[in-house]
Phi, psi and omega in degrees: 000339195281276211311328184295322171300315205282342144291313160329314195290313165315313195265003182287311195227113173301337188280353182254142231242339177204120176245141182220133200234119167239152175235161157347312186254172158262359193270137199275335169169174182295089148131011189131314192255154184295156175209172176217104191264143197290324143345289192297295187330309221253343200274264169345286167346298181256348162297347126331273173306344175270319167318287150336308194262340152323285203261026172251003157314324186274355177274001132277046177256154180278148167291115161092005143355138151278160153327303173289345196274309171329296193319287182309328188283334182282301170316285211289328160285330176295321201264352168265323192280327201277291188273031165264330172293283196281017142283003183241345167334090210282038192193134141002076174252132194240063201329078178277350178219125156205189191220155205112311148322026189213297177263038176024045162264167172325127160158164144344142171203146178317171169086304241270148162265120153238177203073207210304138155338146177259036164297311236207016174262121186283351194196117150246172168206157192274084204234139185254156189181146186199090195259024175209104189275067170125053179307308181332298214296307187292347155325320194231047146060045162252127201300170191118338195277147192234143165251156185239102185261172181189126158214156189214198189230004168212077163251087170352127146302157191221112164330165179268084169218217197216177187208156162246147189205167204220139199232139202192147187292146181266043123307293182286356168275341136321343196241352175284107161258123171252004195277310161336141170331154187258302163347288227268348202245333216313299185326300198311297187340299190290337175303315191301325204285327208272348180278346170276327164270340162113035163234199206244137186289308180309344177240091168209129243195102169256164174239147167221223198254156166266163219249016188283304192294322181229175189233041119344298123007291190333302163293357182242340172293269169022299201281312202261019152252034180260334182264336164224253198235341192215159183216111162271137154265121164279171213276319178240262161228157219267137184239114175295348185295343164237035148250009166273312163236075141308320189283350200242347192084344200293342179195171194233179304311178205284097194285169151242011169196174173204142187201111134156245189258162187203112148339146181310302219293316199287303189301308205310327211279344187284305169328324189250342180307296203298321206290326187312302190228018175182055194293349178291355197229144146192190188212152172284143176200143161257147172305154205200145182284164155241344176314290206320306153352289187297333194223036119201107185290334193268357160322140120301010191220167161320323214307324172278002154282341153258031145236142204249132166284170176325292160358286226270326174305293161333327184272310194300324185299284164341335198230357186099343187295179169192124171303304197267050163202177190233160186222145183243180187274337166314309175302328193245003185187093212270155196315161148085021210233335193295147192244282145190167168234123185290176165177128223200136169315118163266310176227193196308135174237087204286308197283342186279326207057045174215151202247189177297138173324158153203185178267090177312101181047173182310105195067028190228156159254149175259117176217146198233136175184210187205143180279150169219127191275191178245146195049064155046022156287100205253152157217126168285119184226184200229155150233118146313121179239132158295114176288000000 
């Protein structure tokens, strides 16, 4: 598949001057022969080009930009550079997660269509975006920020709101109560997780949220590092994917859960990420505000992530969702439907080992990131872009 692809790719977009696909593996395509499926290209292409126009967006920022003003100038170069690739798509997109729709900022947004007209499209697919994962981080140049692509053939649309969710062998999730104080249950939660793998809650190494922006958190990281052996935080803000692969080697150390809040838009692609590379895993979640937080920022606990404004209620009603039941990922992303997901460096990324554009000789960029298949079929892949 690397060379066909990586011409496919070339001819998708002109400004890129060289493409390089290494994959995981040695088998080169089904039955023998190389293919390049039109998915994948266009899907790689433009989480790419958004990743590239993500991270030359701070080299126009004006004196005295606010932060969000930052923000938006990054969403908004990523989502234009992205979605001029897949308007061109010779296929069906049909936006079941995005981010933006919620604060009318740049992104993705459910409902939305790209490519061939939904007239006259012979092949649709069910596409997650997320094209700037840690917009801060790339705003004030800190590592990490990631763009996120996803297409699958069955993903629920999802409202722009949040979940609290539990990532767990999909045996034990049905048996998951997330409708409890997430405080009061959280212990229980980690005995169940650790008695469904044959270990001890002490050696078991979750990952969650970070506690910068809001301290929300705090208390339920607290409960579970009294209980197990390691609580990863990121430092600021949190982009999961590569503590998903983690379940794959791409990075360390290796979790066995993730607990706590997770944007909708974030859950579908972890969900289809997971179904990708770890189908034995999926995760439990109940629905979650973004008001409530937002209006009272100063909490240490949970507890303000189920209260929903009018609004938010309204969205829920509307899209089918219900605040007051727990969902497993099966509802959101049904197994084995995942297709694949890009994922591409805005700035330097130490757990991935890949880095940010940056410039390769006179006039060219450098951009780094990964395809990822079903049964863990990873292709690390590289571009050249004419500047």
């Amino acid at each position: 598949m690397g060379e066909i692809l990586q011409n496919a790719i070339l001819a998708v977009d002109e400004r890129i001057t060289r493409a390089a696909v290494t994959w995981s593996d040695t088998a080169e395509g089904v039955g023998g022969r190389e293919t390049a499926e039109a998915e994948d290209v266009y899907l790689v292409a433009a989480m790419a080009s958004a990743a590239l126009a993500a991270a030359e967006a701070p080299a126009g920022f004006a004196h005295g930009m606010s932060l969000n003003e930052r923000k938006v100038t990054v969403d908004g170069a990523a989502t234009e550079a992205a979605e001029k690739i897949l308007r061109q798509a010779p296929f069906g997109i049909r936006v079941a997660a995005g981010e933006g729709e919620r604060d009318d900022s740049p992104g993705a947004h459910s409902g939305q269509w790209l490519g061939a007209p939904d007239t006259g499209a012979a092949h649709v697919v069910d596409g997650v975006f997320d094209y700037v994962d840690g917009t801060e981080l790339a705003a004030t140049a800190q590592p990490g920020a990631l763009t996120l692509g996803g297409f699958g053939s069955s993903v629920r649309p999802v409202p722009d709101l949040q979940a609290f969710a539990v990532m767990a062998p999909i045996g034990l999730l049905p048996d998951l109560d997330l409708m409890a104080r997430p405080e009061d249950g959280v212990v229980q939660l980690l005995d169940r997780i650790a008695e469904s793998v044959g270990r001890r809650p002490e050696d078991l190494t979750v990952s969650t949220h970070s506690v910068a922006s809001k301290p929300m958190h705090r208390t339920l990281i607290d409960l579970m590092r009294g209980h197990v052996r390691e609580v990863l935080v990121p430092e600021s803000v949190t982009v999961e994917p590569p503590y998903l692969l983690s379940l794959v080697g791409l990075s360390e150390p290796r979790i066995d859960s993730m607990i706590g809040a997770i944007g909708l838009s974030e859950l579908a692609f972890a969900a289809g990420l997971v179904d990708l590379v770890a189908p034995a895993l999926g995760f439990a979640f109940r629905l979650a505000s973004v008001s409530g937080p937002r209006a009272e920022p100063g909490l240490t606990c949970l507890d303000a992530l189920f209260k929903f404004s009018e609004d938010e209620e309204a969205a829920l009603r509307s899209s089918g969702w219900s605040k007051d039941r727990q969902y497993t990922s099966a509802e959101l992303v049904r197994p084995g439907t995942s297709r694949a997901a890009a994922l591409f460096a805005v700035t330097d990324n130490p757990a991935l080992r890949i880095r940010g554009p940056e410039p390769q000789g006179e006039g060219v960029a450098h951009v780094e990131g990964f395809l990822v298949k079903p049964s863990a079929r990873i292709g690390r892949i590289r571009l050249d872009y004419r500047r």
